[in-house]
LOMARZA-678172 format. One line per 4 residues: number of its first residue (from 1); their letters; for each residue x, y, z of N, C-alpha, C. Coordinates in pm, whole numbers, padded with zeros to 5 digits. Layout:
BEGIN
NUM	A	X Y Z X Y Z X Y Z ~ ... .
//
This chain:
BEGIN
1	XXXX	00083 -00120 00000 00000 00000 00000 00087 00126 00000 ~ 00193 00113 00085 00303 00239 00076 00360 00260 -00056 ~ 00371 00144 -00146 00445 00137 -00238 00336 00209 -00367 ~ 00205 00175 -00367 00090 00231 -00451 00088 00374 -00380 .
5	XXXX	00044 00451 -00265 00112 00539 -00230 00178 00632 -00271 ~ 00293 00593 -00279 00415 00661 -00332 00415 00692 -00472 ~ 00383 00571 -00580 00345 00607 -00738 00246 00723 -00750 ~ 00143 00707 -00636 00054 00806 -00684 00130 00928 -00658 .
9	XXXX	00186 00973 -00571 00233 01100 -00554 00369 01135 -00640 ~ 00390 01010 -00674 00547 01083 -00831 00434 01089 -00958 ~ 00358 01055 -00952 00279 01052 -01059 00191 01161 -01096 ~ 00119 01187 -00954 00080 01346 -00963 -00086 01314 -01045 .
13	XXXX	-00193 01382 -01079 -00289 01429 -01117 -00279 01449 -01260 ~ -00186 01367 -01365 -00195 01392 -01485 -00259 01327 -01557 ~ -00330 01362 -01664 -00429 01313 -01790 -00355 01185 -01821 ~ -00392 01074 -01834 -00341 00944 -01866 -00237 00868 -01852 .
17	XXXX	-00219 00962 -01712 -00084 00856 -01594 -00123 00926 -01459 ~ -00224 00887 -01409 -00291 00874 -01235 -00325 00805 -01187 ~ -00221 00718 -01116 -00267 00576 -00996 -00385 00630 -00951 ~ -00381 00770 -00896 -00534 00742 -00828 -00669 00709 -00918 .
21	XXXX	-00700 00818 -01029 -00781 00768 -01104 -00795 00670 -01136 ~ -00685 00562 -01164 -00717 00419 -01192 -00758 00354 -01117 ~ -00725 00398 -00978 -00791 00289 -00903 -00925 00291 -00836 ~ -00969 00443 -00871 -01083 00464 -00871 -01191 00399 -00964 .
25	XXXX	-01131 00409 -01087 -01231 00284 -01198 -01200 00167 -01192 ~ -01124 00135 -01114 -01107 -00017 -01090 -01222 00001 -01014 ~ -01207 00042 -00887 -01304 -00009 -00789 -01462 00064 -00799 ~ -01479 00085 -00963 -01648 00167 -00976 -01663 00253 -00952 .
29	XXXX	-01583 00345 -00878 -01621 00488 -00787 -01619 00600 -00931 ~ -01723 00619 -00958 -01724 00718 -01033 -01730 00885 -00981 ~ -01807 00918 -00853 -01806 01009 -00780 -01668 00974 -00672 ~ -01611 01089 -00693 -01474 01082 -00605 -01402 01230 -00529 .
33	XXXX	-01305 01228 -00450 -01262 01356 -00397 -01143 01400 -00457 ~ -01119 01530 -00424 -01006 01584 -00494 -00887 01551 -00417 ~ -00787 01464 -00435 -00680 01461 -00353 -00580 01575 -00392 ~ -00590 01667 -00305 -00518 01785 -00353 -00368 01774 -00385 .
37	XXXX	-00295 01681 -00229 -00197 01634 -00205 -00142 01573 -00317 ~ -00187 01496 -00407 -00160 01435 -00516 -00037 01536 -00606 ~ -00075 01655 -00640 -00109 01731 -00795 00071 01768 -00721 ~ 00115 01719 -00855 00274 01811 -00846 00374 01928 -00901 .
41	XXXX	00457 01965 -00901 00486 02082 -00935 00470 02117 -01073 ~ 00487 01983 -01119 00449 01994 -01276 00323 02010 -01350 ~ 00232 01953 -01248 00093 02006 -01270 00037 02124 -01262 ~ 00094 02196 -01141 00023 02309 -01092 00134 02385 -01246 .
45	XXXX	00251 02380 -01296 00345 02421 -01395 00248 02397 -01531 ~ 00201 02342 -01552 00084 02322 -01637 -00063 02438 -01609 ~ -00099 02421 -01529 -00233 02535 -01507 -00177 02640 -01508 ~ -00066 02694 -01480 00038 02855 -01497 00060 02842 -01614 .
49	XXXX	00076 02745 -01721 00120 02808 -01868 -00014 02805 -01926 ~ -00121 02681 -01875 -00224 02722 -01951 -00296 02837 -01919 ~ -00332 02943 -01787 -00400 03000 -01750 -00335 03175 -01802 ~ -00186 03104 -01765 -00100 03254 -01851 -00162 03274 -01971 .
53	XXXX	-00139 03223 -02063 -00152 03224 -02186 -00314 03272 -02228 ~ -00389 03227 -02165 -00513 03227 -02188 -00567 03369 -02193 ~ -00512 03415 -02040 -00553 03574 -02029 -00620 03643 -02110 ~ -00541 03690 -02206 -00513 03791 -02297 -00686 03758 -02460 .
57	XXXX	-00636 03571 -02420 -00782 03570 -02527 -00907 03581 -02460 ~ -00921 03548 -02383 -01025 03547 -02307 -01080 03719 -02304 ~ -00942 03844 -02271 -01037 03966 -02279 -01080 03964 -02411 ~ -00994 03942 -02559 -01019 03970 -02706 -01181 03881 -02711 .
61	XXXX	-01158 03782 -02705 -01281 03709 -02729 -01370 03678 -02653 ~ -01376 03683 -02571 -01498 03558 -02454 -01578 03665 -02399 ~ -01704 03651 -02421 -01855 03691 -02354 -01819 03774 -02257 ~ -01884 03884 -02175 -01811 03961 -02076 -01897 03885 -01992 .
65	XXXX	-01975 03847 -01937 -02010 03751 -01817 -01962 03581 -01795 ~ -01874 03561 -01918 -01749 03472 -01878 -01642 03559 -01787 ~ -01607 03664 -01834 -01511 03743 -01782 -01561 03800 -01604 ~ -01658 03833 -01644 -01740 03804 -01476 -01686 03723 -01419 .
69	XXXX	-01729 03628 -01480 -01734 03468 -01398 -01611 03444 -01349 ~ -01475 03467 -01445 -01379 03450 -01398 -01307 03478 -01267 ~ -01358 03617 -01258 -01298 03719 -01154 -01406 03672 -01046 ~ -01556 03640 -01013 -01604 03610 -00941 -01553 03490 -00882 .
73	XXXX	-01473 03423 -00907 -01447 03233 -00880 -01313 03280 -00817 ~ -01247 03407 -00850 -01078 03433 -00762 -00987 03303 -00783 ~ -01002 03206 -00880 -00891 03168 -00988 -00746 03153 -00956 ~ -00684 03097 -00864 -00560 03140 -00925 -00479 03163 -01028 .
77	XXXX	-00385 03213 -01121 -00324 03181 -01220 -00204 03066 -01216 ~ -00176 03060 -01068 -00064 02974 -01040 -00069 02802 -00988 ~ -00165 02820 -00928 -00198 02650 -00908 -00336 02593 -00942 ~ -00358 02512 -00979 -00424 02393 -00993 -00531 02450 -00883 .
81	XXXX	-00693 02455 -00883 -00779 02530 -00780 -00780 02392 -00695 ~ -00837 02424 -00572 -00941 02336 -00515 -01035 02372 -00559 ~ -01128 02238 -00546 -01292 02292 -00617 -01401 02301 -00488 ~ -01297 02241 -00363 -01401 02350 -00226 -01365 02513 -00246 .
85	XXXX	-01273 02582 -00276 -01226 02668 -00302 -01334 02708 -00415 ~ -01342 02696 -00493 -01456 02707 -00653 -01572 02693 -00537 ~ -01608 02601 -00528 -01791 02600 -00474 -01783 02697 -00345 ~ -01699 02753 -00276 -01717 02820 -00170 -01753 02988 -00283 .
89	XXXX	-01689 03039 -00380 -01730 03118 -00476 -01887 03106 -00540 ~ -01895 03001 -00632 -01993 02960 -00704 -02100 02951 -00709 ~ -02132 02844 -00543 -02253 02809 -00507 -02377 02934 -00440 ~ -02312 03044 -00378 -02385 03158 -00349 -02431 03217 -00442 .
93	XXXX	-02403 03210 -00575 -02434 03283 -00716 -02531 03254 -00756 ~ -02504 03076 -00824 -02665 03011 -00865 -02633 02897 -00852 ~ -02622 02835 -00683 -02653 02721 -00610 -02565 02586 -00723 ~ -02493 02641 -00818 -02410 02525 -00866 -02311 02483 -00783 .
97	XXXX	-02222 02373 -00793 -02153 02308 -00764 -02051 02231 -00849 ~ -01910 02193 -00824 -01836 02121 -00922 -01857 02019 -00839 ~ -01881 01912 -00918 -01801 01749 -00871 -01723 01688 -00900 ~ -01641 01610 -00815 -01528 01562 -00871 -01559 01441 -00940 .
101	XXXX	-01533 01391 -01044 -01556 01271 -01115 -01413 01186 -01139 ~ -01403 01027 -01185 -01328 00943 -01219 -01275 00986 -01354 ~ -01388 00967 -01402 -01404 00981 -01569 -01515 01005 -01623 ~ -01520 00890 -01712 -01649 00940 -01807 -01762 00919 -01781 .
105	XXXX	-01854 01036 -01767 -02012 01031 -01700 -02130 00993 -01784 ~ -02184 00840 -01773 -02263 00856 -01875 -02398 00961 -01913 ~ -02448 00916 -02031 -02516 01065 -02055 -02635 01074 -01931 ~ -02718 01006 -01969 -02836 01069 -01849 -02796 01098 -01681 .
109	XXXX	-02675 01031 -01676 -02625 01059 -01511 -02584 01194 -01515 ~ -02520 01229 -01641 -02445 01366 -01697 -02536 01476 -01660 ~ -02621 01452 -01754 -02728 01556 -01756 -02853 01544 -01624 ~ -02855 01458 -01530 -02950 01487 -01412 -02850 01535 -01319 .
113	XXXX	-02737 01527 -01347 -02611 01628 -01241 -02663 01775 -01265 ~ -02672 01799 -01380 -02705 01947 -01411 -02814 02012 -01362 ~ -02913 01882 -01389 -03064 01912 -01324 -03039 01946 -01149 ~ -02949 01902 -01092 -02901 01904 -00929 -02848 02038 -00920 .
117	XXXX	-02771 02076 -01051 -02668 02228 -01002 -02567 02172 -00945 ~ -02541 02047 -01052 -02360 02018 -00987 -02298 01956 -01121 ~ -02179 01993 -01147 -02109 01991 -01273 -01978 01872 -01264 ~ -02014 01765 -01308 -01931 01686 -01266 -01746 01715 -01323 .
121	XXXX	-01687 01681 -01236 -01537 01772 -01316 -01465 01660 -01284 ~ -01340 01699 -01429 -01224 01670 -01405 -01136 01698 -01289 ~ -01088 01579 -01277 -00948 01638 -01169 -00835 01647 -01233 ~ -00781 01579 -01324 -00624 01623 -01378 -00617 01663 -01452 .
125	XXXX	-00501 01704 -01477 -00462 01823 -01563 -00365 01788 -01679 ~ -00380 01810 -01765 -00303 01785 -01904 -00162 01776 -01876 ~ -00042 01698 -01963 00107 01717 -01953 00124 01826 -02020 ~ 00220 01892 -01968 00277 01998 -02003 00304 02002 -02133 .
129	XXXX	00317 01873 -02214 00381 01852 -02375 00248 01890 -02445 ~ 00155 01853 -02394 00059 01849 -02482 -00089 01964 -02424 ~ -00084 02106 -02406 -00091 02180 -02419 -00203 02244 -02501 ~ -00175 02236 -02606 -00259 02259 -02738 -00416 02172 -02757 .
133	XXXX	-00362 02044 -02745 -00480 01952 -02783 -00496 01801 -02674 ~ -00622 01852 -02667 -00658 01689 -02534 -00790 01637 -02590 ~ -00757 01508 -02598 -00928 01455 -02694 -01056 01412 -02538 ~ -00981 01434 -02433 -01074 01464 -02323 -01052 01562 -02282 .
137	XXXX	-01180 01559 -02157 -01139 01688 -02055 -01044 01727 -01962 ~ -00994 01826 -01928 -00908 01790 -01778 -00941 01903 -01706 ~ -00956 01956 -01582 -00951 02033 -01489 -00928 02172 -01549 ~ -00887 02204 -01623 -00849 02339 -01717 -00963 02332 -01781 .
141	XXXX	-01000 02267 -01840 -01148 02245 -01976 -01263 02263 -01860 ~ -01248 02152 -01762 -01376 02174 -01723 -01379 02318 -01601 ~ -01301 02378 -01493 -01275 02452 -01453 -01247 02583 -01468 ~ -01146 02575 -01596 -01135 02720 -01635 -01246 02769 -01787 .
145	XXXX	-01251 02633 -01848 -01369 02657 -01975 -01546 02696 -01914 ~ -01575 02564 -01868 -01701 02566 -01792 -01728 02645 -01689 ~ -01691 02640 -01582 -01699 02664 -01458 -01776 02827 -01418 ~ -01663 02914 -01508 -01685 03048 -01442 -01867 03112 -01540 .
149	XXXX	-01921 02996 -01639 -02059 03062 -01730 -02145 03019 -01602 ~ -02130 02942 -01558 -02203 02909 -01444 -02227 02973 -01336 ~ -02135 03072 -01306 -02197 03220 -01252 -02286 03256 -01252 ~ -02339 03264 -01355 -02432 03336 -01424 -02573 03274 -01424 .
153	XXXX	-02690 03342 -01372 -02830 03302 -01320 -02845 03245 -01484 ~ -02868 03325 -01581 -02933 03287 -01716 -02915 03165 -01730 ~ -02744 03168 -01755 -02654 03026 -01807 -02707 02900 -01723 ~ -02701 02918 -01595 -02722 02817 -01509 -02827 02789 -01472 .
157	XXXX	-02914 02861 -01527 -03115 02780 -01546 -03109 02717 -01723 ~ -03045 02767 -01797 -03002 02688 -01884 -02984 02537 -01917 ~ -02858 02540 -01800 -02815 02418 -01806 -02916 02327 -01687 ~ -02963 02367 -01637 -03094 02297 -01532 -03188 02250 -01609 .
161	XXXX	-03236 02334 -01697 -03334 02294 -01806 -03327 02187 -01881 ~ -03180 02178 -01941 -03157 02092 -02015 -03155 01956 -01958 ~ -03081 01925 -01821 -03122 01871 -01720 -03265 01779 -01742 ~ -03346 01901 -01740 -03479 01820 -01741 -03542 01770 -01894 .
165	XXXX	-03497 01785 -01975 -03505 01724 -02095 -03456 01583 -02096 ~ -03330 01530 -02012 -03323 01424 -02036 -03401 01321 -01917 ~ -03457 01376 -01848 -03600 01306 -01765 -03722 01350 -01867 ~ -03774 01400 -01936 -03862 01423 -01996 -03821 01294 -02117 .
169	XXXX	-03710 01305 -02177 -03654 01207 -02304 -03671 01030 -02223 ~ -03611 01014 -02078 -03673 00923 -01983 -03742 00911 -02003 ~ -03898 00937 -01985 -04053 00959 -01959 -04067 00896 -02106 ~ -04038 00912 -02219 -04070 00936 -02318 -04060 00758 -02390 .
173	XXXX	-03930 00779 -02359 -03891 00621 -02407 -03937 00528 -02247 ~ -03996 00565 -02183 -04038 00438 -02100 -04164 00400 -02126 ~ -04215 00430 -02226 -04364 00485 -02296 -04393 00317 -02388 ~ -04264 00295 -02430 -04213 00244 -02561 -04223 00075 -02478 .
177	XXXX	-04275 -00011 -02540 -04301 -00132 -02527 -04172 -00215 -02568 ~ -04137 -00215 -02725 -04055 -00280 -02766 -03902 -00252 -02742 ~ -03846 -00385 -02673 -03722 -00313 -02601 -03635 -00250 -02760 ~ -03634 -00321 -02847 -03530 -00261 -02983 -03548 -00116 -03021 .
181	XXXX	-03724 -00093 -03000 -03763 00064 -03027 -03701 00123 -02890 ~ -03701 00075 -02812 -03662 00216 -02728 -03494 00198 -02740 ~ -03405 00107 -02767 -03296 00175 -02785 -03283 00247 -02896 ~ -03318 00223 -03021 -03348 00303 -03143 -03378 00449 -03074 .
185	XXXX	-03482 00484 -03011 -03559 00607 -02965 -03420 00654 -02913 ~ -03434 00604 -02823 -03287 00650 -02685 -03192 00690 -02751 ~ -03150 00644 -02874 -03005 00646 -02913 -03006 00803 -03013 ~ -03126 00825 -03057 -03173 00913 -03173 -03192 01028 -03090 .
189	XXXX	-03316 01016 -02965 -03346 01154 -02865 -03176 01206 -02789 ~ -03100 01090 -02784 -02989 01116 -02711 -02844 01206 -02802 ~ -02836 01132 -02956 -02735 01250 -03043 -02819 01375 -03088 ~ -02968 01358 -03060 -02979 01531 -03078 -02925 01620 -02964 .
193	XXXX	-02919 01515 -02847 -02905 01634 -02723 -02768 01642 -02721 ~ -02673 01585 -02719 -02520 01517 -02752 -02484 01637 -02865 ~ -02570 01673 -02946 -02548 01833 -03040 -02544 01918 -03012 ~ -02675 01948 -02966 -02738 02029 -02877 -02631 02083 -02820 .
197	XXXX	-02587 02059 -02695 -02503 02046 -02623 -02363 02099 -02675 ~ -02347 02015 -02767 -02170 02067 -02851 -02170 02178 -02916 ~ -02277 02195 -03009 -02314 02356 -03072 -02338 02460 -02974 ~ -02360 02424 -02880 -02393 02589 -02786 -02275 02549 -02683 .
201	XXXX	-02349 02452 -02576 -02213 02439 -02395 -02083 02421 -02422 ~ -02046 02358 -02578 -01927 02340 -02567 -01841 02433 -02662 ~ -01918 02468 -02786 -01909 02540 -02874 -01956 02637 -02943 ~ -02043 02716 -02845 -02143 02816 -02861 -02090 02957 -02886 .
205	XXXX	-02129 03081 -02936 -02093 03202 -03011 -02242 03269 -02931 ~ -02171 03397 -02933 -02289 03496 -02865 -02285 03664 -02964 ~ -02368 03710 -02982 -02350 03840 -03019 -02296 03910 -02924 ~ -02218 03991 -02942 -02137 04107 -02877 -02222 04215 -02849 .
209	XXXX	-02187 04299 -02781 -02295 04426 -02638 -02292 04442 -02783 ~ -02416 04518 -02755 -02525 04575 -02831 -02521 04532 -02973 ~ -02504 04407 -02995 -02508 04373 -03142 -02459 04323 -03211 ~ -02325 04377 -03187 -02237 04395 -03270 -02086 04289 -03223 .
213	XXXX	-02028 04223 -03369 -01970 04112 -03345 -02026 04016 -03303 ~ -01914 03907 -03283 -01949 03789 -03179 -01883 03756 -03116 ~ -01904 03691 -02986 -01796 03641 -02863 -01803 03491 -02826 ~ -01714 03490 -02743 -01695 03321 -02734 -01823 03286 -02592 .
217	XXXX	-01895 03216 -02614 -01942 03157 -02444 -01910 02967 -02409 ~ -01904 02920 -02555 -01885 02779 -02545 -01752 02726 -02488 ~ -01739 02636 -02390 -01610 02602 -02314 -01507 02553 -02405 ~ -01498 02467 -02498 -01458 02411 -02613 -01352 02487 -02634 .
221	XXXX	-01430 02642 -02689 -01305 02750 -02731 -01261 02814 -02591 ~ -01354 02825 -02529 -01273 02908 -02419 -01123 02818 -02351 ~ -01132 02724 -02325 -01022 02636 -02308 -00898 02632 -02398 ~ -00943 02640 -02524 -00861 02632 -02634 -00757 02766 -02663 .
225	XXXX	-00651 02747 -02651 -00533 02902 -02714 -00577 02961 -02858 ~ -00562 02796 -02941 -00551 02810 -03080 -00724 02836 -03132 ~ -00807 02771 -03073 -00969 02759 -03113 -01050 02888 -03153 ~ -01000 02933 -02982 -01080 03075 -02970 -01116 03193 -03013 .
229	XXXX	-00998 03173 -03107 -00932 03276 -03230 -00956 03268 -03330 ~ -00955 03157 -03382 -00985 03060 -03514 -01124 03093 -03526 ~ -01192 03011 -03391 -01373 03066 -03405 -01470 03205 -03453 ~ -01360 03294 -03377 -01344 03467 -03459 -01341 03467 -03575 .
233	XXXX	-01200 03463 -03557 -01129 03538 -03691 -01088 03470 -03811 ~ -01141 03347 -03811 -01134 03289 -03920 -01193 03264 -04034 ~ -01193 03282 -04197 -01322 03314 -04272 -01330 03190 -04326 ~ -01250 03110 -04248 -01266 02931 -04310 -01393 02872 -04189 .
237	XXXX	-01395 02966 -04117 -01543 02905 -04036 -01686 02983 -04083 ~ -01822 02859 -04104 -01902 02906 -04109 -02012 02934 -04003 ~ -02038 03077 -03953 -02092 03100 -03829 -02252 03154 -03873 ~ -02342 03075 -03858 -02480 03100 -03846 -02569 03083 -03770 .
241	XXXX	-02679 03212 -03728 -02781 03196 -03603 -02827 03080 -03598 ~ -02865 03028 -03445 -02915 02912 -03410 -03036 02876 -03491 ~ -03016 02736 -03529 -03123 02676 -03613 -03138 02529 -03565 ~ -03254 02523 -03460 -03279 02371 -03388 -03253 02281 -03480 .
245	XXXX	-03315 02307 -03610 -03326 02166 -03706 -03171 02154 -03787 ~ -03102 02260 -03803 -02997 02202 -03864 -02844 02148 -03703 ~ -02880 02194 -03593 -02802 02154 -03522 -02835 01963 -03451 ~ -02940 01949 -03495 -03010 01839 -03390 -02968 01736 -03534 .
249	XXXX	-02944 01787 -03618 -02889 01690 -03762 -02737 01690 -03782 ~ -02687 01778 -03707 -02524 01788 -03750 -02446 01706 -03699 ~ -02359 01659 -03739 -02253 01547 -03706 -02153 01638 -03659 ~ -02039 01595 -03588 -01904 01702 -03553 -01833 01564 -03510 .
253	XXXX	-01646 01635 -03547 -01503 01602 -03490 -01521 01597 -03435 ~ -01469 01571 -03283 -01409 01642 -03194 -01209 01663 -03180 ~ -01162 01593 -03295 -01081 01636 -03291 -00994 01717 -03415 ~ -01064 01855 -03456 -01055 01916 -03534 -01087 02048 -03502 .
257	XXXX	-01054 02140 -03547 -01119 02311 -03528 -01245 02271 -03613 ~ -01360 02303 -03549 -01472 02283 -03589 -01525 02422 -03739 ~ -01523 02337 -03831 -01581 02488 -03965 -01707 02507 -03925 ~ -01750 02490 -03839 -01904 02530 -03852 -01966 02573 -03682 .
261	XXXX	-02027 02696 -03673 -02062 02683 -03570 -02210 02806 -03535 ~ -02273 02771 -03446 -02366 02835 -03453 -02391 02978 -03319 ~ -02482 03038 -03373 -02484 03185 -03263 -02594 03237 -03160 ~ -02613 03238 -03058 -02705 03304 -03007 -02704 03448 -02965 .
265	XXXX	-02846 03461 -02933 -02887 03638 -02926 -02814 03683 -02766 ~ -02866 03591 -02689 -02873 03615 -02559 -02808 03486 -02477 ~ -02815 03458 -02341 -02890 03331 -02283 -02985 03325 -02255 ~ -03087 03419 -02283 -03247 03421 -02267 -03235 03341 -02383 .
269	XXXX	-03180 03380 -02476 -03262 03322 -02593 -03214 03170 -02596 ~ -03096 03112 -02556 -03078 02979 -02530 -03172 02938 -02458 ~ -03183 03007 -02285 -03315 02904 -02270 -03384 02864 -02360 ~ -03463 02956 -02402 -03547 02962 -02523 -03549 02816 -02620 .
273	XXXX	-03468 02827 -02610 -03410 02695 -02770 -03386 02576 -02710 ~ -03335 02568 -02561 -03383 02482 -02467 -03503 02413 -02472 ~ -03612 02504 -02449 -03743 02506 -02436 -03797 02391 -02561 ~ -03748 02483 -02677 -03801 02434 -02826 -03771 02288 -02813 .
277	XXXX	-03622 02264 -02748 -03545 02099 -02774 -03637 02002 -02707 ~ -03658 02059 -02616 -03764 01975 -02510 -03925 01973 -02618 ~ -03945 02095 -02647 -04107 02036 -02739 -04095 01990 -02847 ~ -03959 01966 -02935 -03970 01875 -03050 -03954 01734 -02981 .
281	XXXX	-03895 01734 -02862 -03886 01597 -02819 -04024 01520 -02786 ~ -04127 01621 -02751 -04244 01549 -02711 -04294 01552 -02856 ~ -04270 01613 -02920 -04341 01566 -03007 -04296 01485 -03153 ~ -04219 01452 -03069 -04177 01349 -03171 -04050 01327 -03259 .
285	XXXX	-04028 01507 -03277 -03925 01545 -03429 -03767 01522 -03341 ~ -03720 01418 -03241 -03592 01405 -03223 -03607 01180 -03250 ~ -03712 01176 -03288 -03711 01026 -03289 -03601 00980 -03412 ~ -03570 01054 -03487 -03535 00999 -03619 -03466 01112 -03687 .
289	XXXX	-03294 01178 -03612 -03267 01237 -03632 -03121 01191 -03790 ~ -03046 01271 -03798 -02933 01245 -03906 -02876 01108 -03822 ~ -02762 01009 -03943 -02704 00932 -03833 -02575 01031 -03809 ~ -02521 00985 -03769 -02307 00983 -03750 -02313 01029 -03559 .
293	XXXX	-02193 01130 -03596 -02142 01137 -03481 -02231 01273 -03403 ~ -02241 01241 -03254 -02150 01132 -03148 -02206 01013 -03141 ~ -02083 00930 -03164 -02166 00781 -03133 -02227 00745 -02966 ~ -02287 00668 -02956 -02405 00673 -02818 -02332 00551 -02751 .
297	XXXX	-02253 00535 -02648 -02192 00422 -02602 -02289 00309 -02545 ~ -02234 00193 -02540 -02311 00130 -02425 -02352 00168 -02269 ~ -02284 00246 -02252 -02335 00287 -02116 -02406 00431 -02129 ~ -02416 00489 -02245 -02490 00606 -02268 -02638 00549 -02288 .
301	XXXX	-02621 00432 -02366 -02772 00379 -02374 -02833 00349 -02254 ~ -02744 00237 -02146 -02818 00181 -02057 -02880 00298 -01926 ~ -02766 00377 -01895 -02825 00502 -01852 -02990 00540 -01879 ~ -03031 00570 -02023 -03111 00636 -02032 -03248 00528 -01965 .
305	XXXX	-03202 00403 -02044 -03285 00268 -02037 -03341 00261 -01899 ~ -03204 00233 -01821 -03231 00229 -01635 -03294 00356 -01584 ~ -03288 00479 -01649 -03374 00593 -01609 -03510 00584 -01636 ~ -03576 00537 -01751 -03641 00518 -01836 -03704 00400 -01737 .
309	XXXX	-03634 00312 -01670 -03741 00222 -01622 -03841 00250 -01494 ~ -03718 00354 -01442 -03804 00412 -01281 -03892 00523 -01330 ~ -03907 00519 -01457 -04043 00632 -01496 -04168 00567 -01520 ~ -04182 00451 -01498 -04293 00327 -01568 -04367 00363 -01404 .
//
């Protein structure tokens, strides 16, 4: 045990070398604590180059109630946060919360976290080599991308809402007799929301005060050095107002600068489109959406399924 111990602490809190995380999915624990003690100089050396760097885009580009958010959460630039530190900020704002997670959350557990006002998070933090690009999340993505929109009353009845779409999408497919139709259903109501989701929370665009331009609010870019900029100022991206029916059909990378992305007015007006996602779902128009990506895992399905059964 001294000897497991000890690896964990030369090992430190990094993206795809953490004794602790592993032994957390060994032993099922998907909800877990932040071992602060863990994170080493090289980590916290990692959140200082990513958070340095970031600064400067974040004033050029990002939403000014991201920029709120930032300064409301008191951030360090130099180490790695605690996220009692974050929720002692956060939770007085709009009753959110970070959680610490293993890994990967399946979808309906994902999204009834939100419905709670708790954001399940990464704990480690990217290697220093790799900087630029992570095909998951880490503590920077979900902390410094996510974290600080959640400030914000609008944003964070937003994401509550959406929350309740995937108990409503529950309700919906527990309706469904034939077990093949409801994974069919499940799998179809689930990559519209899986869009949903990527076009705005992760990759969302806002009009700029009074009109004019556009700014970053989606975590995706805000995380990103190279993205955030690209999403701007690039005329190789195509940026058009939100359109339920062409986002609930769109396929996406995730490991690419995305050419395509879509805009909102407000976060009033996201609720809003919230709202809409939830009444095409009752009525039907998410049963039989485009195929491709994101693909719907096995445990994204059974999630919805096992939700889906305590609604009968």
């Amino acid at each position: 045990m001294a000897t497991d111990t000890l690896a964990a602490q030369l090992a430190g809190l990094t993206t795809a070398r953490a004794p602790f995380i592993e032994q957390a999915q060994h032993e099922g624990q998907l909800y877990i604590h932040q071992p602060y003690e863990l994170y080493t100089p090289d980590n916290h050396e990692a959140w200082r180059r990513l958070y340095g760097r970031m600064s400067d885009r974040w004033q050029r580009y990002a939403n000014e109630r991201f920029r709120q958010g930032i300064a409301s959460l008191c951030l360090s630039p130099e180490r790695v946060p605690r996220l009692e530190d974050v929720n002692r900020f956060l939770s007085p704002l709009t009753g959110f919360r970070a959680k610490p997670v293993s890994g990967y959350v399946p979808a309906f557990l994902f999204f009834d976290c939100l419905r709670n006002r708790e954001f399940p998070t990464t704990i480690t933090v990217r290697d220093g080599a790799t900087l630029d690009y992570l095909p998951e999340p880490d503590i920077f993505h979900d902390i410094a991308g996510h974290v600080p929109m959640h400030t914000d009353r609008a944003f964070a009845e937003t994401l509550v809402r959406f929350g309740d779409c995937a108990h409503t999408a529950a309700e919906l497919v527990a309706e469904i007799a034939d077990d093949a139709e409801k994974v069919r259903r499940a799998t179809s109501v689930f990559t519209a929301m899986a869009r949903f989701f990527w076009f705005t929370i992760e990759f969302g665009l806002m009009r700029g005060p009074g009109g004019e331009g556009l700014r970053v609010y989606g975590s995706g870019l805000l995380s990103s050095y190279g993205e955030i900029a690209h999403a701007i100022d690039s005329p190789e991206v195509q940026r058009y107002p939100m359109q339920l029916e062409w986002v609930i059909n769109q396929s996406f990378e995730i490991d690419r600068y995305q050419p395509l992305l879509f805009f909102v007015e407000s976060f009033e007006h996201l609720f809003e489109k919230v709202g809409e996602l939830e009444a095409w779902m009752r009525a039907g128009k998410l049963d039989d959406v485009a195929p491709g990506e994101p693909a719907m895992s096995e445990a994204d399905i059974k999630s919805f399924l096992d939700a889906s059964a305590t609604k009968r």
